[in-house]
C-alpha positions in Angstrom: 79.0 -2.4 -90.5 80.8 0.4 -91.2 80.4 4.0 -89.5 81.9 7.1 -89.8 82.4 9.8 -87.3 82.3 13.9 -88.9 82.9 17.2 -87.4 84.4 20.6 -88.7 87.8 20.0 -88.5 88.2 16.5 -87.8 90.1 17.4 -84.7 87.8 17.7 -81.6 84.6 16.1 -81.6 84.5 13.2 -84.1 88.2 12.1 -83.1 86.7 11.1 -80.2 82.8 9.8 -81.2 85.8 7.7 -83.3 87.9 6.7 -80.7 85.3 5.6 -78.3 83.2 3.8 -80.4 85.9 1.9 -81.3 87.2 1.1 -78.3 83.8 -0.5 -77.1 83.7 -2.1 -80.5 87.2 -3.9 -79.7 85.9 -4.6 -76.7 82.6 -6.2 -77.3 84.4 -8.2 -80.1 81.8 -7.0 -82.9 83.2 -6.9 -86.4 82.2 -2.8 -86.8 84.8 -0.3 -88.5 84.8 3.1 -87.2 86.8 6.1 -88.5 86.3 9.7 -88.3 86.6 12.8 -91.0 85.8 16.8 -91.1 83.7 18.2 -93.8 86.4 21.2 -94.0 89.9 20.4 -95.3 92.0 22.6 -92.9 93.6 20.3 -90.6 94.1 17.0 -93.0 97.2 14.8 -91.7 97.1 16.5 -88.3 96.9 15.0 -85.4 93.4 15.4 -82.9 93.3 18.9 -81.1 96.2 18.2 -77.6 93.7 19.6 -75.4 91.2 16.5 -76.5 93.8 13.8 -77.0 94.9 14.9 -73.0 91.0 14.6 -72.0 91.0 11.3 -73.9 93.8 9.6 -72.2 92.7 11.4 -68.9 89.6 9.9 -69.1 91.0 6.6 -70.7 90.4 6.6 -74.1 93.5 7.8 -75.7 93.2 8.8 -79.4 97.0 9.6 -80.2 97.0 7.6 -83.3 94.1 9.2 -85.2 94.9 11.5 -87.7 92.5 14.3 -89.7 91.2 13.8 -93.1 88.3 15.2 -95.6 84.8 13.9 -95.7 84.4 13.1 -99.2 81.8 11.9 -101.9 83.2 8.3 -101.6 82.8 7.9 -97.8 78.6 7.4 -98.8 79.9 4.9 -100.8 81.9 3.2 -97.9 79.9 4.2 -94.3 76.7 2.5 -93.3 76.0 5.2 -91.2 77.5 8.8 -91.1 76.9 10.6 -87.7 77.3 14.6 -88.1 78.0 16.5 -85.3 76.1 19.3 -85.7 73.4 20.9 -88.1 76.5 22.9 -90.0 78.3 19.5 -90.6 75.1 17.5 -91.7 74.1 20.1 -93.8 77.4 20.5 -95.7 77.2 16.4 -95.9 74.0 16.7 -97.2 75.3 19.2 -99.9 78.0 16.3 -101.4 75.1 13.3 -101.6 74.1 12.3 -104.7 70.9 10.6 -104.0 68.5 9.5 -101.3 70.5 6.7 -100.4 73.3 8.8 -99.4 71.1 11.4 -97.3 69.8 8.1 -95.5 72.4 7.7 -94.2 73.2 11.0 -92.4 72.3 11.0 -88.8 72.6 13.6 -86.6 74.6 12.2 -83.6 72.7 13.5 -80.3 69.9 12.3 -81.9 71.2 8.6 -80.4 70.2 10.5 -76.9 67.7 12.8 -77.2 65.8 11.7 -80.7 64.7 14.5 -83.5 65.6 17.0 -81.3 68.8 17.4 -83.7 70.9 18.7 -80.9 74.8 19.6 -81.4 77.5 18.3 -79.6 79.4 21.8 -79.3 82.6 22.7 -80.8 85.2 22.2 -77.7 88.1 24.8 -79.8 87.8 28.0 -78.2 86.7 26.8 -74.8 88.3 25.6 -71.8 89.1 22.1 -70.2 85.7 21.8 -69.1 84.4 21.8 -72.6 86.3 19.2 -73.8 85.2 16.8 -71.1 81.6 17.5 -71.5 82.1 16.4 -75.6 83.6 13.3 -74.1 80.7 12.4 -71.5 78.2 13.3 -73.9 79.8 11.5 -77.3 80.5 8.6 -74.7 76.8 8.3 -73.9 75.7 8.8 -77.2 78.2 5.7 -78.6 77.2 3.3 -76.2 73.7 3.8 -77.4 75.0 3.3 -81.2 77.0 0.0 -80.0 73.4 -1.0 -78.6 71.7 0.2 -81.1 73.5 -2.0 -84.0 74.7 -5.2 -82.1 70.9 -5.2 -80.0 72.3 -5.0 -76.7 74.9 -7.8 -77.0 
């Protein structure tokens, strides 16, 4: 299983849908590959935004190592599951598939917690501390329903 983690900037919000899912994968043991990407190009090699890598580590998921890339055309080809993070970022997803298979796989990710309601987990940038820690709480609850979800509870 292989899913993928997308956002604006690749920054802010799926740094960390990436780094916690992964951590719970590690620790669960499951053989799931996580990774996250931003549909726009702007911040490609950079590290995640300080003010999230801070509320990561503060809140004990550290995502230091992560770096930005581009969604792309191939990652259909190499994600089981792509989670957007909000309607903007599914829909410019949706633009690059080629096929039904590919829009399959396009979920939007609050939809884990509160299904077809196709809420967004909001863009942290221009706020302040708190709004950095309620993307973690609320990518946090939304992962541990995805580790549920595709490993049925183990």
């Amino acid at each position: 299983m292989k899913i993928l983690m997308v956002c604006l900037g690749n920054i802010c919000r799926s740094p960390i849908a990436d780094g916690l899912l992964r951590q719970k994968v590690k620790h669960a043991g499951l053989d799931i590959i996580v990774d996250s990407a931003g549909t726009s190009g702007h911040h490609v090699g950079e590290a995640p935004d300080p003010r999230m890598r801070a509320t990561a580590k503060k809140l004990g998921c550290p995502i230091d190592d992560l770096r930005a890339r581009q969604f792309s055309v191939k990652d259909f080809d190499e994600f089981d599951v792509i989670y957007a993070m909000d309607s903007s970022n599914y829909n410019n997803i949706i633009k690059l598939s080629r096929n039904e298979q590919d829009r399959a796989k396009v979920k939007m990710l609050l939809n884990e917690v509160y299904p077809g309601e196709n809420r967004a987990v909001p863009d942290p940038y221009y706020g302040g501390e708190q709004g950095f820690i309620d993307v973690f709480r609320m990518v946090d609850e939304a992962t541990t329903i995805i580790l549920n979800k595709y490993t049925n509870g183990r």
